[in-house]
C-alpha positions in Angstrom: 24.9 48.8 -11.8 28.6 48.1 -13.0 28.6 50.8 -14.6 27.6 53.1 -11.9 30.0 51.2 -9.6 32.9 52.0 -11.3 32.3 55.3 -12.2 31.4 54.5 -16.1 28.4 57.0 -15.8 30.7 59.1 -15.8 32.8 58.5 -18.6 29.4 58.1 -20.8 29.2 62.1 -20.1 32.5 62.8 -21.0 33.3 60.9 -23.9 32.2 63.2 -27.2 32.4 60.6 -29.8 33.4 57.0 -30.7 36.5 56.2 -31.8 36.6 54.6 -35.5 38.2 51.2 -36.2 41.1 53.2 -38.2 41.7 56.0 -35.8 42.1 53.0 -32.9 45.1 51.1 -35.4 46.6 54.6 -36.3 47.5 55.1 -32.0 48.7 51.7 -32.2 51.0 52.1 -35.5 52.2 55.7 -34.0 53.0 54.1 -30.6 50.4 55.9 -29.0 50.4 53.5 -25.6 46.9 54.9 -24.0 43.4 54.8 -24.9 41.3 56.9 -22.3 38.0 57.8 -21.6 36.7 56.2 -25.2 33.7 54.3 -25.9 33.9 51.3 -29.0 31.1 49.8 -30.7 30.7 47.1 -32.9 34.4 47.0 -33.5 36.2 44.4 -35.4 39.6 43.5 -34.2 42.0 40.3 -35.9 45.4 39.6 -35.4 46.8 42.7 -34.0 49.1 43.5 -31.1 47.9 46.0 -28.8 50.6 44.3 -26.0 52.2 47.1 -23.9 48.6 49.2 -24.1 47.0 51.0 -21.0 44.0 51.4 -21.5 41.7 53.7 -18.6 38.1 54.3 -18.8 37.3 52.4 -21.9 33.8 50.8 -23.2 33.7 48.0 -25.7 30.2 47.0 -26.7 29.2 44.5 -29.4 32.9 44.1 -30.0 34.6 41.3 -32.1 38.4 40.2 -31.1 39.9 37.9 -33.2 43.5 36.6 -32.6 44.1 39.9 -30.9 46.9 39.9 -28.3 46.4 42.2 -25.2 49.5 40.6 -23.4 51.4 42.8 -20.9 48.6 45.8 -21.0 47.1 47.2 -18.4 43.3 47.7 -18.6 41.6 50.2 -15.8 37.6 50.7 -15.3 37.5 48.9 -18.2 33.5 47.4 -19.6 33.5 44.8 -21.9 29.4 44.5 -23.3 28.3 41.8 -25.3 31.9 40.9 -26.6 33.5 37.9 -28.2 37.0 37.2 -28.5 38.4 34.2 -30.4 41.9 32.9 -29.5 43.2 36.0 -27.7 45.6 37.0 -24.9 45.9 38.9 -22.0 48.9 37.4 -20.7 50.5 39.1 -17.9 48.0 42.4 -18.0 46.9 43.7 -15.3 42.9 43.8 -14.7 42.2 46.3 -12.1 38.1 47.1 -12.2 37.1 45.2 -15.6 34.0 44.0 -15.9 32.8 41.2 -19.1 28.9 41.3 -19.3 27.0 38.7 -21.5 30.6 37.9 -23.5 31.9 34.7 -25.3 35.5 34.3 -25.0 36.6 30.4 -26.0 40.1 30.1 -25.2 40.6 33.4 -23.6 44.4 33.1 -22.2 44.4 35.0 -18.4 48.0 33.1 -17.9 49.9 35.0 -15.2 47.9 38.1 -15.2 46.8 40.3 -12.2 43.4 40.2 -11.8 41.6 43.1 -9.2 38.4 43.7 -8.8 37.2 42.1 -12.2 33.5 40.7 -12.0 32.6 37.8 -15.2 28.7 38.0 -15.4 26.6 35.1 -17.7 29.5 35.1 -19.6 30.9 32.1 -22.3 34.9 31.8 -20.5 35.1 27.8 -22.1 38.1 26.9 -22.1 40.1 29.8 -20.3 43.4 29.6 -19.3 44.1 30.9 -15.9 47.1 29.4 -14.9 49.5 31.4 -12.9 47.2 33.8 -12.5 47.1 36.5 -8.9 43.6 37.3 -8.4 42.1 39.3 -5.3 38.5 39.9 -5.9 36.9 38.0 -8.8 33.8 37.5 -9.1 31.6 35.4 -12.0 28.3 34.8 -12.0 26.0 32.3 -13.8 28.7 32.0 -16.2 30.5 29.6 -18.2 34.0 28.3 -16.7 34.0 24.6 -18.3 37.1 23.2 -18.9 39.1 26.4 -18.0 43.0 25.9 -16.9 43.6 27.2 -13.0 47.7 25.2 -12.9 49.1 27.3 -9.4 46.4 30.0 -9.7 46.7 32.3 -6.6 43.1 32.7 -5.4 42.2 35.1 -2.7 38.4 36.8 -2.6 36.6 34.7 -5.2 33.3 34.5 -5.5 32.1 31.7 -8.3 28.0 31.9 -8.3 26.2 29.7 -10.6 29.4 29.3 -12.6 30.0 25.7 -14.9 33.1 24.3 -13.4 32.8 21.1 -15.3 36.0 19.2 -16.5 38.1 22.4 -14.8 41.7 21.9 -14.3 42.6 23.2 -10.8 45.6 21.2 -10.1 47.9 23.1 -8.1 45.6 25.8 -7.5 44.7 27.3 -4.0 40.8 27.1 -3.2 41.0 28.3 0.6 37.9 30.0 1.6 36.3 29.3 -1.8 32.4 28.3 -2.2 31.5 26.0 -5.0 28.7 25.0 -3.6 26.2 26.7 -6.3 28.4 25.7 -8.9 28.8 22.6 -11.3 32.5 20.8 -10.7 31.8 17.6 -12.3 35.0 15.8 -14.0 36.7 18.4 -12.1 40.9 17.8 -11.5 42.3 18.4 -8.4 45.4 18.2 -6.6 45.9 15.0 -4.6 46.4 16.6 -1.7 44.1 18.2 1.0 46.4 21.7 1.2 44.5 23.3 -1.7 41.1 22.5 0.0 41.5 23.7 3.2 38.5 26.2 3.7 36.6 25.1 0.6 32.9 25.5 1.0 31.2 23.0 -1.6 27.9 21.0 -1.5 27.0 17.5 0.0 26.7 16.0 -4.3 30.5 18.4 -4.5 31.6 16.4 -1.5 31.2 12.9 -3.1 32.9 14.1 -6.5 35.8 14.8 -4.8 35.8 11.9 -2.5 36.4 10.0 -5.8 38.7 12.5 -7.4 40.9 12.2 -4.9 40.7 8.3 -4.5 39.6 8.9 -0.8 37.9 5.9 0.6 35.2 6.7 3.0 33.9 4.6 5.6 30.8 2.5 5.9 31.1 2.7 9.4 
């Protein structure tokens, strides 16, 4: 469906063949800042800098990303399939149509990024670090958020279904207009104040976890 959606059908017919692991870190080495309209499967990335990169049109599938740093890149109609990435960074890349379909991704860093359109499905996110993040449009579904960092996240759009929430550091972070209510949000820290809550559609069980997280006292009147 994604795929469809974002026009990837389309690339599929285009693209003629897959681009090796060596022909991929011979653009990087010459400078060569765009990968477009390519497909990538079973690659094996570790410690490289791909920083700086656009990439537009792209397909990784079965992909391994390990200490890989995508910070400052911008990554367009973009499918990640069945990926995992292990301590890497998009810091400050901009997302704009990405989708990440059945990946694991402990400790993926999202700090400061720009995230449009980008949909998370039964994906592993533990531990991600949103913080300063902008995103308009984001959408995860019966995925994996635990412990993820959200410190003065701008949140507009966002659509969390099914998602683990538990022991999630949203301190700071704007939730207006946000539901919660089919998601887990135990252990869950919050900001003391009401001013990030304001419009935050959560569940009767939600309700009483953050009663307590935010010391409120409710009456047995």
């Amino acid at each position: 469906m994604a795929a469809k959606r974002y026009g990837f059908a389309q690339v599929k017919e285009h693209i003629g063949q897959h681009v090796t692991r060596d022909e991929l870190l011979r653009r990087f080495r010459e400078g060569d800042a765009l990968v477009s309209m390519t497909a990538f499967e079973g690659l094996e990335l570790a410690d490289v800098r791909v920083n700086g990169m656009t990439f537009d049109q792209v397909i990784f599938r079965s992909c391994q990303f390990e200490g890989v740093d995508f910070s400052n890149s911008s990554l367009a109609d973009v499918r990640f399939v069945g990926c995992r990435f292990i301590a890497c960074t998009m810091e400050r890349s901009w997302l704009n149509r990405c989708d990440f379909e059945g990946c694991s991704a402990p400790g993926l860093g999202f700090q400061r990024c720009r995230l449009t359109s980008v949909c998370i499905d039964e994906s592993q996110l533990r531990y991600a670090d949103f913080s300063e993040a902008t995103a308009s449009v984001l959408t995860a579904r019966k995925s994996s958020l635990a412990e993820s960092a959200w410190h003065r996240a701008r949140l507009k759009h966002v659509l969390l279904d099914g998602c683990d929430l538990s022991r999630a550091d949203m301190f700071g972070a704007s939730l207006e207009g946000i539901d919660l209510s089919t998601c887990g949000i135990s252990g869950i820290v919050v900001s003391s104040t009401f001013r990030e809550l304001r419009g935050c559609t959560v569940s009767p069980a939600q309700a009483a976890e953050l009663v307590t997280l935010l010391g409120v006292r409710v009456s047995d009147e």
